[in-house]
C-alpha positions in Angstrom: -16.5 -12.1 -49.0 -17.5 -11.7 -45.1 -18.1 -8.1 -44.3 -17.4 -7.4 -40.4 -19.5 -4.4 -38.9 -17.3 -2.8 -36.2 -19.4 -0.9 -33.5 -17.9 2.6 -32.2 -17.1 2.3 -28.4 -19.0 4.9 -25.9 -17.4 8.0 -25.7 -16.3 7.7 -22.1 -14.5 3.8 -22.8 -12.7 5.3 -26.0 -11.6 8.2 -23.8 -10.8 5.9 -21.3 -9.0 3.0 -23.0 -6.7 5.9 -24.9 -5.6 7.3 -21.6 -4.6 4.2 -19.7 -2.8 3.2 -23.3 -0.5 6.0 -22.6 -2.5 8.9 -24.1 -0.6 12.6 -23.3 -2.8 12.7 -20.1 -1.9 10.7 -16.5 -5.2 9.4 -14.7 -4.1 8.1 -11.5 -7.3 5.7 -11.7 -5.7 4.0 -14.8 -2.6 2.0 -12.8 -0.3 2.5 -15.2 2.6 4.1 -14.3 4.4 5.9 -17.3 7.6 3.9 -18.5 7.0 1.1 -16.4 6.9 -2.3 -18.3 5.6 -4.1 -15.6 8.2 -6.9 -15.0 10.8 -7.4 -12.1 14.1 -6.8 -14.1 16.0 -5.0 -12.3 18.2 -4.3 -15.7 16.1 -2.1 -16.8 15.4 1.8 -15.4 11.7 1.0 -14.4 12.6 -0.9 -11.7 15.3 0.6 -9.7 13.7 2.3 -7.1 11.7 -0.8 -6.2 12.1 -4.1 -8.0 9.3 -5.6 -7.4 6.4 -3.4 -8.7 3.9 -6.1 -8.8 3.0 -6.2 -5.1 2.3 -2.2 -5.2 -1.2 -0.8 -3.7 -2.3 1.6 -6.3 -4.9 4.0 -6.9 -8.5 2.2 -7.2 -9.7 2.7 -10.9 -12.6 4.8 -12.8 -15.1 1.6 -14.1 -18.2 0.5 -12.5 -18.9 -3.1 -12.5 -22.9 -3.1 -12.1 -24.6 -6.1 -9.5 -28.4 -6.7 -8.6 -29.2 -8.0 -4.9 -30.5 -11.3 -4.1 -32.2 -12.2 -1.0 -32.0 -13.2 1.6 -29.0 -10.7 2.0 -30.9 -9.1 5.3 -27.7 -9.4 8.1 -23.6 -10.1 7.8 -24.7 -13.8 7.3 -26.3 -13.6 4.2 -24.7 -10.6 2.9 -24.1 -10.4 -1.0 -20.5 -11.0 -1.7 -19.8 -7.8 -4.2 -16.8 -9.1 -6.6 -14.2 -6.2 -7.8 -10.7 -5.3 -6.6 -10.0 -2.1 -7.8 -12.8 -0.5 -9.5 -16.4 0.8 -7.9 -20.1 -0.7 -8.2 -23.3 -0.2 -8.9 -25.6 -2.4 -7.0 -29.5 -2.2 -7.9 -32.3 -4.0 -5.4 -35.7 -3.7 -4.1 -36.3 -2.6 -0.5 -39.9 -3.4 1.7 -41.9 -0.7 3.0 -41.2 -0.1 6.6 -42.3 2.2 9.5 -39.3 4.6 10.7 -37.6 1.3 12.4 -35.7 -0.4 9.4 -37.8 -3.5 8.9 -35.7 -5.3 6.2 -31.7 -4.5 5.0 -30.1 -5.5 1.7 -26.2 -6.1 3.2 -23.1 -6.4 1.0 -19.7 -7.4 1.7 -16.8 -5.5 -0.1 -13.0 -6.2 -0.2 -10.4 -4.3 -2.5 -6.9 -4.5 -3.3 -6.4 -0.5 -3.7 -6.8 2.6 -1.4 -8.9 5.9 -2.7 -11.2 7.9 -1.9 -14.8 6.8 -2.7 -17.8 8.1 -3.4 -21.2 6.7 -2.2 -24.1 7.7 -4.3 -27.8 6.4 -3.4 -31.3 7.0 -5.0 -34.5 5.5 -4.9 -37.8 5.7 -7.7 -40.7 6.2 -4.2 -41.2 9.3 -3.5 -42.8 7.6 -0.3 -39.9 6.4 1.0 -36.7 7.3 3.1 -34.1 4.9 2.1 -30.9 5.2 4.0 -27.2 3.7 3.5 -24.4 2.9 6.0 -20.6 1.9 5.2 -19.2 -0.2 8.4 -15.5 -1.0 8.3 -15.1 -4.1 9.8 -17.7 -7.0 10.9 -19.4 -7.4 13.7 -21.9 -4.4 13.1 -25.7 -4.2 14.1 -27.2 -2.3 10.9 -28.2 1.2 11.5 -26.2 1.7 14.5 -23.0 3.0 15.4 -22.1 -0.5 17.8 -19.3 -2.2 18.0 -18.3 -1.3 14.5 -18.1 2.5 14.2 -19.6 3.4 10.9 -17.2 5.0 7.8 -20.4 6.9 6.3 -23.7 7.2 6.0 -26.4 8.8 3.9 -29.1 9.3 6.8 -30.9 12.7 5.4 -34.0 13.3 7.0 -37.0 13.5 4.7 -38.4 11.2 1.6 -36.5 12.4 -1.3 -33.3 11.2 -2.7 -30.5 11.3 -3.5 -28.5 10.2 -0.2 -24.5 10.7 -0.3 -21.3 10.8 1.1 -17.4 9.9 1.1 -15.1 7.6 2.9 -11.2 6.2 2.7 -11.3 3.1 0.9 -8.5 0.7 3.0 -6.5 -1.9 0.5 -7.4 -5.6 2.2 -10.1 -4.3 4.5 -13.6 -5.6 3.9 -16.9 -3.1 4.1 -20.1 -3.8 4.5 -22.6 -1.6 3.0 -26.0 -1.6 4.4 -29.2 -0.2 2.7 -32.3 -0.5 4.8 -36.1 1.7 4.8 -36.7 3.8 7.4 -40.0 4.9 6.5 -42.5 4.8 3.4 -43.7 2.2 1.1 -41.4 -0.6 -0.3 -38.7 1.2 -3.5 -36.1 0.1 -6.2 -32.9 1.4 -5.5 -29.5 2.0 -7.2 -26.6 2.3 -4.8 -23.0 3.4 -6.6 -19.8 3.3 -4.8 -17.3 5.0 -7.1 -13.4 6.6 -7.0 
């Protein structure tokens, strides 16, 4: 006889995966819209209102898929293409030291198929550094300036402590492009989140 050793799920996917199945409680973040069976017959009550649910822009969801950077990923050219369609990231790298005049950027480029709110959430392990974020909506940009493309956020807090944050209106079928860059200090790991 084969005995099978089932490992309990996190807390937070259980949670999740019982709420999206149609637990008691609606999470916007989940896409699922309650007695909607997903198909294009009109027949049923579902689909009345618009028969073709498919093509619908919905709410971006809760997960975190996680990336590292790879270089060279230093201007739009190079950027790191950051795969997901409806869900946030967490992107981990290593920035160089620099002088108050962004010597190096780590650029990624963003596209999703949902509109939200997000949340940008940035920390670094130097305490010797400054590292700063910016969120451009549309290509085009310099890094660390507001020319041509006007910037959606940034985390640009003065000082050499972390965390940097702020918010911004995710767009379905626009592409960002998140730049992290030193301004000051000795060269740091970083973790940059982008969540809904």
């Amino acid at each position: 006889m084969t005995t099978k050793t089932l490992l309990p799920l996190p807390g937070w996917l259980a949670l999740s995966l019982l709420l999206c199945a149609g637990g008691a409680l609606a999470l916007s973040g989940c896409n699922v819209t309650p007695g909607d069976d997903d198909d294009d017959d009109a027949s049923d009550d579902d689909d009345v209102v618009d028969p073709d649910d498919d093509d619908d822009v919905g709410s971006c969801a809760f997960a975190i898929d996680q990336f590292s950077e790879s270089e060279p990923n230093d201007d739009e050219g190079d950027a790191d293409l950051i795969t997901v369609t409806d869900e946030g990231f967490m992107v981990s790298g290593e920035i160089e030291g620099c002088a108050q005049n962004y010597d190096g950027w780590d650029i990624f480029e963003v596209t999703w198929d949902c509109d939200d709110e997000a949340h940008v959430f940035e920390n670094w392990t130097s305490a010797a550094s400054d590292i700063d974020f910016y969120v451009y909506g549309g290509s085009g940009f310099t890094p660390g300036s507001n020319t041509p493309v006007p910037i959606e956020v940034s985390g640009i807090a003065v000082g050499l402590s972390g965390p940097e944050e702020g918010d911004f209106t995710v767009v379905a079928g626009n592409t960002y492009w998140v730049a992290v860059g030193c301004w000051e200090g000795d060269p740091a790991y970083y973790e940059l989140t982008v969540s809904f």
